[in-house]
C-alpha positions in Angstrom: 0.0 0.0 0.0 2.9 2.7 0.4 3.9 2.6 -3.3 0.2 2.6 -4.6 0.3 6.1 -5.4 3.2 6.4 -6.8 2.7 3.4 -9.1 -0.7 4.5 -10.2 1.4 8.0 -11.0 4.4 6.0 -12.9 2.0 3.5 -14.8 -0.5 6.1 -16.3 2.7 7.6 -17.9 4.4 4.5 -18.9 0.3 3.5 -20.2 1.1 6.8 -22.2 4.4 6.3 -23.5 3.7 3.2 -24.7 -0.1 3.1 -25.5 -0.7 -0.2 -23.7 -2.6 -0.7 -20.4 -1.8 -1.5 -17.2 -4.2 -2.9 -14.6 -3.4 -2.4 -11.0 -4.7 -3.7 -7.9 -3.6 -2.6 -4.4 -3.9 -4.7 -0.8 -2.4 -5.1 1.8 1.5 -6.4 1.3 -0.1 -9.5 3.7 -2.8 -10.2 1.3 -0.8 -9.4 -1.8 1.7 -12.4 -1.1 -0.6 -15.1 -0.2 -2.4 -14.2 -3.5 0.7 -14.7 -6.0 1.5 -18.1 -3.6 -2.1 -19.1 -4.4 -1.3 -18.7 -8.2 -3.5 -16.1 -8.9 -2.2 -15.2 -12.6 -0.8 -11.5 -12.2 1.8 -10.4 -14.2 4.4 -8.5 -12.1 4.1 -8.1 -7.9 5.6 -5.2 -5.8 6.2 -5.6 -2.2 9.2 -5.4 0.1 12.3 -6.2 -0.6 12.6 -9.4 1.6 9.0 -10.7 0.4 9.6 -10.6 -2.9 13.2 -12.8 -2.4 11.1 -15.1 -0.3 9.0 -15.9 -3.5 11.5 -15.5 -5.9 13.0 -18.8 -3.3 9.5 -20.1 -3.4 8.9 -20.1 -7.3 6.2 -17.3 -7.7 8.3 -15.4 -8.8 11.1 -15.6 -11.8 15.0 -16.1 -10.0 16.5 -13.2 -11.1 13.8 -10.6 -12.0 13.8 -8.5 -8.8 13.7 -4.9 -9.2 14.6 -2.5 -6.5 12.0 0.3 -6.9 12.4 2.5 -3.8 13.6 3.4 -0.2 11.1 4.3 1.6 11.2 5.7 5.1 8.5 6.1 8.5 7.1 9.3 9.7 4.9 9.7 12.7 1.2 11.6 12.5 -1.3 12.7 15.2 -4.7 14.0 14.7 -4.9 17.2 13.3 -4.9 20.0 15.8 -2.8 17.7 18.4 0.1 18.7 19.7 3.0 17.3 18.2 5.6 15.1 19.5 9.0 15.7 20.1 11.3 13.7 17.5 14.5 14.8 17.7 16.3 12.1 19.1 15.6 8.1 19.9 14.6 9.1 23.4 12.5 11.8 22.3 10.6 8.9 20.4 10.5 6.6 22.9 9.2 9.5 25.6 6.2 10.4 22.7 5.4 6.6 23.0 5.6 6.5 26.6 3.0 9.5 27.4 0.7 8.5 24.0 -2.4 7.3 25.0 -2.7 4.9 22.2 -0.3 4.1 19.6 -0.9 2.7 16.0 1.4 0.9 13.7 0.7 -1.2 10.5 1.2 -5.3 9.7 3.9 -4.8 7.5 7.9 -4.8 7.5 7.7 -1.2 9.1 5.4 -2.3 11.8 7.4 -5.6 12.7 10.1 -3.4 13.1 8.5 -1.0 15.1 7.7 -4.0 18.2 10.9 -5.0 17.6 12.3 -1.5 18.5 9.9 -1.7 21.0 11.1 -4.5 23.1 14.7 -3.3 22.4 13.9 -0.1 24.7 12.1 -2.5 27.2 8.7 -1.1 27.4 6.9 -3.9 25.5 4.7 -5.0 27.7 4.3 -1.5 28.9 2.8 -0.4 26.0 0.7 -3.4 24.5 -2.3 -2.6 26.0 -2.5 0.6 24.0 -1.2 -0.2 20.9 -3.3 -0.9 17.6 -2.3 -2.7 14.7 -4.3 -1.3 11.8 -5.8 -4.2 9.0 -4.1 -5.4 6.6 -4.8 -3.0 4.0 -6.4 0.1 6.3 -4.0 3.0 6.1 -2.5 3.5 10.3 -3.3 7.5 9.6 -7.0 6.8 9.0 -7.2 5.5 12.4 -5.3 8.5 13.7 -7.9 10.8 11.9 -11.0 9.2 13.5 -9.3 9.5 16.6 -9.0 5.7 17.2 -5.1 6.2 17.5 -2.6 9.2 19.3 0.5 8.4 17.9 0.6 6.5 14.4 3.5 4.7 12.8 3.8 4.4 9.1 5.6 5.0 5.7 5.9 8.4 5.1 4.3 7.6 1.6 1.1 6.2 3.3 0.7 9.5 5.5 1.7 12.5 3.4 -2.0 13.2 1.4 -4.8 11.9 4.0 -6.9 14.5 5.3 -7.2 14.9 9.0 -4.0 14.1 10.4 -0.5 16.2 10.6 2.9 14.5 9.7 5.0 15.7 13.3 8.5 14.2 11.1 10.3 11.3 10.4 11.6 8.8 12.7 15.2 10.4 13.6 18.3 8.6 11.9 19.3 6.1 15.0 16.0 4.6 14.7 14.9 5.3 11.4 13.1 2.4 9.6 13.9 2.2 5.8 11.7 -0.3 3.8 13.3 -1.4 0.3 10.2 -1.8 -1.9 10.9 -4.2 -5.0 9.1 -5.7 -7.9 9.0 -9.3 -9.4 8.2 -10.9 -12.6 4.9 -13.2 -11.4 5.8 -16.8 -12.4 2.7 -17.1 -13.7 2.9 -14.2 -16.5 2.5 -14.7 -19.9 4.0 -11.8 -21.1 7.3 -11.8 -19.6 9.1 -9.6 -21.5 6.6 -6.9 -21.4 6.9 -6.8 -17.6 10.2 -6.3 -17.7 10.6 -3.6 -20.1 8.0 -1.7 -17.6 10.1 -2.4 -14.6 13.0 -1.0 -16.6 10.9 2.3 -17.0 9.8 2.0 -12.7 13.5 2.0 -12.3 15.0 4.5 -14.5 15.8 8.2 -13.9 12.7 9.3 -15.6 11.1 8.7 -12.1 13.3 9.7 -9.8 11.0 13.1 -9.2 7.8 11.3 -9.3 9.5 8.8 -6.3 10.9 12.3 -4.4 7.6 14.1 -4.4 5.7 10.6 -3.1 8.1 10.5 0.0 10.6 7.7 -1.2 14.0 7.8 -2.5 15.2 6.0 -5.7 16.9 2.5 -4.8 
């Protein structure tokens, strides 16, 4: 879900350039995976980094077709009108968590992360009982609009354009959490070839700006 955007952005002018179209489908990374391991015939799957090798190493996807697409890093968001956390150092971050009445983070890579980080500082268990783990699928800053979450954790590109929330900043560089987001060639396409020329367009320079303005760097 953090590159949807961007994709639909970069595929409506690749669907320009080259006068074909392109279909696409977002979900949840969670859901996305255990639809190309149940066959389902798509052509090309993006996801992160690690999920796509795992299957590439499973067969769903063609050995050797991984594309790296883009970097992208997590911000934190409140409601709008909230005050905003302090984020200017790791125990800035960890304080905001401490004193947040409920804290939301997502099922993907950055969210596994996230408890990860969590149980690093030691406050776990401390925190469990007010943290939220949005659906597979639902957007963490949707919950921090309707108020169901304080303090939400997600990729900068998932938060930037919803309505009702304000971005405080990125996580600061000690703890920052950097998600590679790839693409791979579906083992069960039947137009190979034609996938692959379009991932060599999703990774050229032509879309560096289009990756920069969506709140991603270039991999």
């Amino acid at each position: 879900m953090a590159t949807r955007q961007l994709l639909a952005e970069l595929l409506a002018a690749y669907e320009q350039r080259i006068g074909t179209a392109v279909a696409m489908e977002s979900v949840g990374g969670v859901d996305a995976a255990r639809r190309v391991q149940a066959g389902e015939a798509f052509d090309v799957v993006v996801l992160a980094s690690d999920a796509i090798a795992k299957l590439e190493a499973a067969g769903h996807v063609l050995a050797g077709s991984k594309v790296d697409l883009v970097h992208s890093g997590v911000a934190v968001a409140v409601r709008a009108g909230a005050a905003l956390p302090g984020l200017s150092s790791e125990e800035a971050v960890k304080q905001a968590v401490l004193a947040a009445s409920t804290i939301g983070y997502s099922t993907g890579p950055s969210g596994v992360a996230l408890a990860r980080l969590f149980e690093r500082w030691g406050i776990a268990d401390q925190v469990a009982q007010r943290t939220v783990q949005a659906p597979p699928g639902v957007p963490v800053g949707s919950l921090v609009a309707k108020g169901e979450v304080a303090l939400g954790f997600q990729q900068l590109s998932e938060l930037m354009h919803l309505e009702g929330i304000t971005v405080a900043g990125p996580l600061p560089p000690a703890i920052q959490i950097t998600t590679t987001f790839s693409a791979g060639v579906c083992a069960t396409s039947k137009q190979q070839e034609a996938v692959r020329r379009m991932l060599d367009f999703l990774a050229s320079p032509d879309t560096v700006d289009a990756k920069r303005r969506q709140g991603m760097d270039p991999a």
